[in-house]
LOFI-69677 format. One record per residue: y, x, z of N, C-alpha, C in turn. Coordinates in Angstrom, 3 decimals, padded with zeros to 6 digits. Example, Ala and Ser with C-alpha at 12.3 -4.5 7.8 and 13.67 -1.06 7.14 Angstrom:
BEGIN
<node <-005.690; 013.190; 007.800>; <-004.500; 012.300; 007.800>; <-003.300; 013.200; 007.800>> <node <-002.250; 012.850; 007.080>; <-001.060; 013.670; 007.140>; <000.030; 012.900; 007.870>> 
***
This chain:
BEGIN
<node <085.135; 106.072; 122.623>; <085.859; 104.839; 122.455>; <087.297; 105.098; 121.999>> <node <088.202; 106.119; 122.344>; <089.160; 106.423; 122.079>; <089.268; 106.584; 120.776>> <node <088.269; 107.182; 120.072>; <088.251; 107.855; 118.615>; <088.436; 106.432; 117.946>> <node <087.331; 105.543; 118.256>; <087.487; 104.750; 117.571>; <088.789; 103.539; 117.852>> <node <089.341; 103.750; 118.736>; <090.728; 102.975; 119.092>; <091.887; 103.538; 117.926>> <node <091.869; 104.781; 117.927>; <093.018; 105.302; 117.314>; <092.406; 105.082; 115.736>> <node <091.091; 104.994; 115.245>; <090.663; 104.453; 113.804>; <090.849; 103.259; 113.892>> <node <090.873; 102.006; 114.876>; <090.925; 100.794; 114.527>; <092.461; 100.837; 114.087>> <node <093.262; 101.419; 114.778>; <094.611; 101.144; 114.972>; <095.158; 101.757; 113.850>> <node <095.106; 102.139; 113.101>; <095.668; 103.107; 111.721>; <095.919; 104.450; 112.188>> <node <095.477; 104.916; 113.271>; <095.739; 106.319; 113.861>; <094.706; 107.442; 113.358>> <node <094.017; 107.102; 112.296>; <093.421; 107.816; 111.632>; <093.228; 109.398; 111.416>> <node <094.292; 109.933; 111.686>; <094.119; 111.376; 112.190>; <093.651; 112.016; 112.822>> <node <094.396; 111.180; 114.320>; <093.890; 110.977; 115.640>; <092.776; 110.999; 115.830>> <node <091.921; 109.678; 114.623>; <090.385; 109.632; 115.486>; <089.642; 110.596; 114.690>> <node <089.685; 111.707; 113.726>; <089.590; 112.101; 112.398>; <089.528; 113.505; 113.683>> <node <090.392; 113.628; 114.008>; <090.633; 114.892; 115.354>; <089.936; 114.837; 115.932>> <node <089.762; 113.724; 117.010>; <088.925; 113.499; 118.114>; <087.017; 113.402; 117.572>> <node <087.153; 112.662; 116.591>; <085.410; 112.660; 116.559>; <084.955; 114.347; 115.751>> <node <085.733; 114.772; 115.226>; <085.739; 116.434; 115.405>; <085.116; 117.477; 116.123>> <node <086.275; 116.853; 117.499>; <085.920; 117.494; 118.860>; <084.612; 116.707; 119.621>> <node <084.533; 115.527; 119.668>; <083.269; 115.012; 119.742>; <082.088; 115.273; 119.217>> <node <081.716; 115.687; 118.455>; <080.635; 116.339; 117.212>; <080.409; 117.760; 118.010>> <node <081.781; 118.893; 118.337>; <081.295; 119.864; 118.664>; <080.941; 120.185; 119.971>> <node <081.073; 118.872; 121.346>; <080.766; 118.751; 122.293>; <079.436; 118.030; 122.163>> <node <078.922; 116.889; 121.170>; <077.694; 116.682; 121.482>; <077.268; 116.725; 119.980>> <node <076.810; 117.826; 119.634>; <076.132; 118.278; 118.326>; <075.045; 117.647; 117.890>> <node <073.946; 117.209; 119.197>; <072.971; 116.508; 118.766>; <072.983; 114.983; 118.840>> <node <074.099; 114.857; 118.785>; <074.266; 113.224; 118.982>; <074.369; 111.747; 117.766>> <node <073.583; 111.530; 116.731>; <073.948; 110.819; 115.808>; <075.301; 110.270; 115.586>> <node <075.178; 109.142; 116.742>; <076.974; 108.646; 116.664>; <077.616; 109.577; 116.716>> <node <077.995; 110.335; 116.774>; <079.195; 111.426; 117.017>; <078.946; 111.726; 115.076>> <node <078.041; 112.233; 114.890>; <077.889; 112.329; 113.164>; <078.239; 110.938; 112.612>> <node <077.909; 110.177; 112.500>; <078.146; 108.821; 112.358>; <079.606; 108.674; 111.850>> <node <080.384; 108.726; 113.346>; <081.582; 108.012; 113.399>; <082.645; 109.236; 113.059>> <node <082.084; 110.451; 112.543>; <083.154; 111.426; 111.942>; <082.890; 110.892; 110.537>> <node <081.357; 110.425; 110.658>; <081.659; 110.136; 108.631>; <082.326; 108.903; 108.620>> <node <082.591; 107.955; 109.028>; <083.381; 106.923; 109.158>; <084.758; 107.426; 108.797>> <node <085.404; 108.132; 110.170>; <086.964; 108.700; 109.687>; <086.854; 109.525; 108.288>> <node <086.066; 110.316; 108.381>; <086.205; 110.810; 107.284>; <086.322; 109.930; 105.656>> <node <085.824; 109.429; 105.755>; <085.591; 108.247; 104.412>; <086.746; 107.082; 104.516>> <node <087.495; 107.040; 105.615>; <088.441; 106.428; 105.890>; <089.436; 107.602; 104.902>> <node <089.674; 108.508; 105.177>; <090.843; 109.681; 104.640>; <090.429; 109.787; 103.426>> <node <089.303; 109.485; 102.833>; <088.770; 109.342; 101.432>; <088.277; 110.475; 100.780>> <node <087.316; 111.104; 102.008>; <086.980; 112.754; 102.166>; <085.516; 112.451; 101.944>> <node <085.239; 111.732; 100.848>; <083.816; 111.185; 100.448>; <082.893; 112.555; 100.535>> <node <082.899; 113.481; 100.128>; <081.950; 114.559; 100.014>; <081.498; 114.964; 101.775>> <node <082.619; 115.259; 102.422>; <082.513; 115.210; 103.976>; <081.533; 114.057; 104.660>> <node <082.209; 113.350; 103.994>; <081.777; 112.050; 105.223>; <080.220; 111.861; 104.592>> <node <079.572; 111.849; 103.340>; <078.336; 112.199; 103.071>; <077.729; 113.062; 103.867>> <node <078.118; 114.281; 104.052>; <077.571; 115.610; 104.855>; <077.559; 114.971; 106.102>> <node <078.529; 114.170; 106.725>; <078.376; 114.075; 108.140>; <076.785; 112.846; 108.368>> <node <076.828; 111.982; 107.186>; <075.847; 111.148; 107.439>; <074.401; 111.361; 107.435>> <node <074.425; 112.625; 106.413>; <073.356; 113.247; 106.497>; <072.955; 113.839; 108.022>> <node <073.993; 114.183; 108.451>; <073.626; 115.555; 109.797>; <073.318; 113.986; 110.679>> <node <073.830; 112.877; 110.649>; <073.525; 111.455; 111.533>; <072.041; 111.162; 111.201>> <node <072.045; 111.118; 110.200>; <070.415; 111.156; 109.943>; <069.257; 112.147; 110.237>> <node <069.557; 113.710; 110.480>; <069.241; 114.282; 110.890>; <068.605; 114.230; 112.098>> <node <070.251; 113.917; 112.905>; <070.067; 114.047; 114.549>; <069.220; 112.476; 114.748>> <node <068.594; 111.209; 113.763>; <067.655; 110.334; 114.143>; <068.569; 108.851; 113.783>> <node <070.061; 109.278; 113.298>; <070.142; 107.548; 113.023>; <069.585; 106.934; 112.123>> <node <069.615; 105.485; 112.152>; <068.321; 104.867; 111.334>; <068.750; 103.670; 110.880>> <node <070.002; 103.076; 111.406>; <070.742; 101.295; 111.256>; <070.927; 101.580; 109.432>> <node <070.687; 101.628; 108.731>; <070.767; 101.433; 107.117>; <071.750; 100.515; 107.078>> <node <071.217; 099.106; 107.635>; <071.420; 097.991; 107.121>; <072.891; 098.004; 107.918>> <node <073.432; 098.224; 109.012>; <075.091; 098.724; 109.180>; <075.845; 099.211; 108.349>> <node <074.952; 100.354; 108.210>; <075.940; 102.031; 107.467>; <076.094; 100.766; 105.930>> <node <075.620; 100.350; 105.388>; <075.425; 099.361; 104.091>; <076.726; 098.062; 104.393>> <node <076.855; 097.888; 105.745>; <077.493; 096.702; 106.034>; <079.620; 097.094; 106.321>> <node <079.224; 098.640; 106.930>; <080.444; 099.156; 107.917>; <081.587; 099.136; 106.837>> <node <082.931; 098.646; 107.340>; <083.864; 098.733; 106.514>; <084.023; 099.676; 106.426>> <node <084.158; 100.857; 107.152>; <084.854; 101.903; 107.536>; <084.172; 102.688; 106.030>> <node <082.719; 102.738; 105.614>; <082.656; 103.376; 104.750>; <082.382; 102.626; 103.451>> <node <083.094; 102.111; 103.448>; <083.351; 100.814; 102.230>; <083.780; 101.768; 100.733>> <node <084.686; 102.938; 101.526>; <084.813; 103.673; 099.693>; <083.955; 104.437; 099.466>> <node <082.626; 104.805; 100.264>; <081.733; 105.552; 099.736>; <081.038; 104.536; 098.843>> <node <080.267; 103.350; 098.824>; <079.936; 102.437; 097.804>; <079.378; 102.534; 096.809>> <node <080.335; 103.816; 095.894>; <080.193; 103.614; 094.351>; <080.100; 105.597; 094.199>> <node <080.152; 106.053; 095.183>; <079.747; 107.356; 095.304>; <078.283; 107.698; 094.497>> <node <078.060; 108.613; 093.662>; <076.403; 108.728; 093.888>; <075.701; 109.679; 094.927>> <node <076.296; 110.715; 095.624>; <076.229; 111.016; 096.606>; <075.329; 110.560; 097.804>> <node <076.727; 108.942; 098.032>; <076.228; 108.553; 098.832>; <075.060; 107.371; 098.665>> <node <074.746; 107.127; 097.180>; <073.850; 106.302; 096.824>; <072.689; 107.115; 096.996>> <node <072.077; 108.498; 096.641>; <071.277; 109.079; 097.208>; <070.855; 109.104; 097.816>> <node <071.582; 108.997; 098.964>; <071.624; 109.383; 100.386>; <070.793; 108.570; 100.878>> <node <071.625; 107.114; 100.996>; <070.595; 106.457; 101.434>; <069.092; 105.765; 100.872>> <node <069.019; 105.767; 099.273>; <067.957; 105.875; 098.737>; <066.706; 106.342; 099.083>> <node <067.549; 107.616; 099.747>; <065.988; 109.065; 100.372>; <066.046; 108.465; 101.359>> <node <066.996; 107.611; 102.335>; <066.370; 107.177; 103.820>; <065.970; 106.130; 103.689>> <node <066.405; 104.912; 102.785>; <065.209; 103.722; 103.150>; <063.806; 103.858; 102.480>> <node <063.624; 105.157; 101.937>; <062.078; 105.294; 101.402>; <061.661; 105.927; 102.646>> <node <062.467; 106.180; 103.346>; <061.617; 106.884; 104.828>; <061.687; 105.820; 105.350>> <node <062.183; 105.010; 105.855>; <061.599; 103.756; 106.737>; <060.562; 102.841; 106.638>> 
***
């Protein structure tokens, strides 16, 4: 919750830090992948924050229709990257 306090708040570093350290305390945890690709794509670290969504998908996340909705990754969009990305996962659903 913190991570994402200091991302709501423009503290972006902060939560960019923290979901970091979150990721390497719970490795198998989707959200924790998730919400680093969030900050990350916030800092406009599009190639990262792809990689992290992948490893979210990995560890079993599945909300499409969020990750499609979330502001937070609003500049991935026009990525092809990240158009891939999710291409290969809603043919898995």
């Amino acid at each position: 919750m913190l991570a994402g306090y200091y991302t709501k708040s423009g503290q972006i570093n902060e939560g960019l830090a923290l979901d970091r350290t979150i990721v390497k305390m719970k490795p198998d945890c989707s959200l924790s992948h998730y919400n680093l690709a969030c900050s990350l794509a916030l800092k406009h670290r599009n190639q990262e924050a792809v990689e992290a969504l992948r490893m979210a998908f990995e560890k079993g996340y599945d909300d499409i229709n969020w990750l499609l909705s979330d502001p937070d990754l609003q500049g991935l969009q026009d990525d092809p990257s990240f158009s891939a990305l999710i291409s290969e996962h809603q043919h898995e659903s």
